[in-house]
C-alpha positions in Angstrom: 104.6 85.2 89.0 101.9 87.6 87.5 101.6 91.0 88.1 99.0 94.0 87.9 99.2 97.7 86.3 96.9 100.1 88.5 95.9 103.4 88.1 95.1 105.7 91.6 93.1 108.9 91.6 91.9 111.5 93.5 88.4 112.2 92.3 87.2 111.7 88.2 89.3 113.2 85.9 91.9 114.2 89.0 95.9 113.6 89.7 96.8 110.5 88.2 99.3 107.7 89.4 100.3 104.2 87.5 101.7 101.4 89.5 102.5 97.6 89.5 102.3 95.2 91.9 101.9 91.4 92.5 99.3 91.8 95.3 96.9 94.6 93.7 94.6 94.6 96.7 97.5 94.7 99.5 98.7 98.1 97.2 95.6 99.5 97.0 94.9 99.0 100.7 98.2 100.5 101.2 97.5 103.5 99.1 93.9 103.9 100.6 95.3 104.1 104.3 98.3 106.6 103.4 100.8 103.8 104.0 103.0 104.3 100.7 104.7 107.0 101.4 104.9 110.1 98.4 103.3 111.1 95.2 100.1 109.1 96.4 100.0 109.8 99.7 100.6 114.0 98.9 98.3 114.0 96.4 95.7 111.9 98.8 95.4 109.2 95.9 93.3 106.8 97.0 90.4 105.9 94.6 91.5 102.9 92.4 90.0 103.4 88.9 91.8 101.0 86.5 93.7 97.7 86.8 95.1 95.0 84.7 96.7 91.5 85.1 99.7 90.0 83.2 100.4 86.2 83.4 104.4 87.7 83.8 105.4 90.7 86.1 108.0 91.5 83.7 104.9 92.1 81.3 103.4 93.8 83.6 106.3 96.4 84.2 106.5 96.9 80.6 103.3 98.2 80.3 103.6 100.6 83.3 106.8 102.1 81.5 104.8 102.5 78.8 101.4 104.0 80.0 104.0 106.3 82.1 104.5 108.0 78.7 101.6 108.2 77.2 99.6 111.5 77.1 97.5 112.0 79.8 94.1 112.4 77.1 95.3 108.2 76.7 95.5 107.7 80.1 92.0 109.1 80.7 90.3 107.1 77.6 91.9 103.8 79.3 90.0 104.8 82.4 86.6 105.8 80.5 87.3 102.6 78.4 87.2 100.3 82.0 85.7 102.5 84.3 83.7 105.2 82.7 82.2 107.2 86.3 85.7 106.5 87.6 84.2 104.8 90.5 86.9 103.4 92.9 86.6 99.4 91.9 89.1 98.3 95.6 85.7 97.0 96.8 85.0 94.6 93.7 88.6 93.1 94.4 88.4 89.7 95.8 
């Protein structure tokens, strides 16, 4: 089973949150409606700027481990890199 690494925001250049899931637009539904319950719902996280897919989940959780310690300037270049106006992409998911 695959799995996707996700960044949530808050506005360009706001709070940042990385998370994986196997259903990426379920989770970013669920993030957009306040249904997932703290640091994105307190934070009002609901704009997603970045994804990526993995073939393997277990992938896919490596790289969130890893991304979860980088420094946030890495985090941001990732997004600019993908996304550069930080628009939220949940309405390009299919």
């Amino acid at each position: 089973m695959g799995g996707w690494v996700y960044i949530m925001t808050n506005r360009k250049d706001g709070t940042l949150y990385i998370g994986v899931t196997a259903d990426l637009s379920m989770r970013a539904y669920q993030h957009r409606e306040g249904l997932v319950r703290g640091f994105t719902k307190r934070y009002g996280l609901k704009r997603l700027v970045y994804y990526e897919f993995f073939p393997d989940i277990r992938d896919a959780l490596q790289r969130e481990k890893t991304m979860k310690h980088w420094p946030r300037a890495w985090k941001a270049r990732l997004i600019n890199g993908f996304n550069p106006d930080w628009n939220d992409l949940y309405e390009t998911l299919a």
